[in-house]
C-alpha positions as CSV (number, residue, x, y, z in Angstrom):
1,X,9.3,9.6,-6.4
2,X,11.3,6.7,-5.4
3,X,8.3,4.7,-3.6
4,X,6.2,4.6,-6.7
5,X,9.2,3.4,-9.0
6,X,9.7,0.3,-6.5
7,X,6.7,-0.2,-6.3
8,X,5.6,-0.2,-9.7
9,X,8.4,-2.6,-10.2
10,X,6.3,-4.8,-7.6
11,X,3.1,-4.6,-9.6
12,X,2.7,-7.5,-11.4
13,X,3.5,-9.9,-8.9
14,X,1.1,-8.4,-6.1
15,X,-2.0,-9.8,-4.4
16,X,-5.2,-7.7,-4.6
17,X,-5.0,-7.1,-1.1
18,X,-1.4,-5.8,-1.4
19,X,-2.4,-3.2,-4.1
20,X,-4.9,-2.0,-1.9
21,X,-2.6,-1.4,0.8
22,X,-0.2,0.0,-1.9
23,X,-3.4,2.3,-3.0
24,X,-3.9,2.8,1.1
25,X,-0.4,4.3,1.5
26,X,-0.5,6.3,-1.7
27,X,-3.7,7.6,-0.5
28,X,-2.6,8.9,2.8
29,X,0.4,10.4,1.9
30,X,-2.0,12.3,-1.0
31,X,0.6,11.1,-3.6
32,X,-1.3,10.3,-7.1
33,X,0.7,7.7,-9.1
34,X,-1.2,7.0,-12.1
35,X,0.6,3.8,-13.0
36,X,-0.2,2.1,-9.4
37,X,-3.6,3.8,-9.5
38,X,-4.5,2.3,-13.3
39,X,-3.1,-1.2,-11.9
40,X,-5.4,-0.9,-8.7
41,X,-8.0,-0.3,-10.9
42,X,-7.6,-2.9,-13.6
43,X,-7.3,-5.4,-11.4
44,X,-9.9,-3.9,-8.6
45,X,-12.5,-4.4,-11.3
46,X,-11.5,-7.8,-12.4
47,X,-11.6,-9.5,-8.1
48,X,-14.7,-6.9,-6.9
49,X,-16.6,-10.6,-6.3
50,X,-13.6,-11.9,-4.4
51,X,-12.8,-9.1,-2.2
52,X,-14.3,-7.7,0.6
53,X,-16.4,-4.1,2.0
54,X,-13.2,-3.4,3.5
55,X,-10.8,-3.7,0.8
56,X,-13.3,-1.9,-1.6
57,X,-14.2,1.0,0.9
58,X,-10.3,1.4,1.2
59,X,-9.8,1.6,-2.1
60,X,-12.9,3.9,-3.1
61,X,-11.2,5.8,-0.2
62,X,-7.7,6.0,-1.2
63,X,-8.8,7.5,-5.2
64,X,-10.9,9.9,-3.9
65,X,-7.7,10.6,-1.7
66,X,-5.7,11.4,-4.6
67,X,-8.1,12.7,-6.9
68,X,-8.5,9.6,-9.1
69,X,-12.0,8.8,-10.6
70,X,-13.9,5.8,-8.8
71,X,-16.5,5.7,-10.9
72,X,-15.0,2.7,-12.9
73,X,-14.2,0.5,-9.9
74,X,-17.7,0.8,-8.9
75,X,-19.5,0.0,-12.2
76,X,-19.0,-4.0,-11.6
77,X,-21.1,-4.1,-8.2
78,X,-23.9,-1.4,-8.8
């Protein structure tokens, strides 16, 4: 899929809140991307502290979406 290319290209220059959004969109359209999704989750872990209920609940929301463990992006907060 074209999306995911671009925006895997975008990766490592995005903001935490711009992968979540990236996660968002993936998530809605029900398109797994394992790349984006491995990214998310990296760095999801390594800002939990930093980010807010939202940006968590979106992102807990948009792996379930697409089948994605969340198990590990939880395990810094519980």
């Amino acid at each position: 899929m074209a999306l995911a290319r671009v925006t895997e290209m975008c990766i490592g220059d995005a903001k935490p809140q711009e992968l979540v959004n990236a996660a968002w969109a993936f998530g809605t359209l029900g398109w797994p991307d394992e790349l984006l999704f491995g990214f998310v989750a990296r760095v999801m872990r390594l800002c939990v502290g930093h980010s807010n209920a939202q940006n968590l609940a979106n992102t807990v929301w948009a792996f379930s979406m697409v089948g994605e463990p969340v198990a590990a992006l939880l395990d810094p907060i519980i």
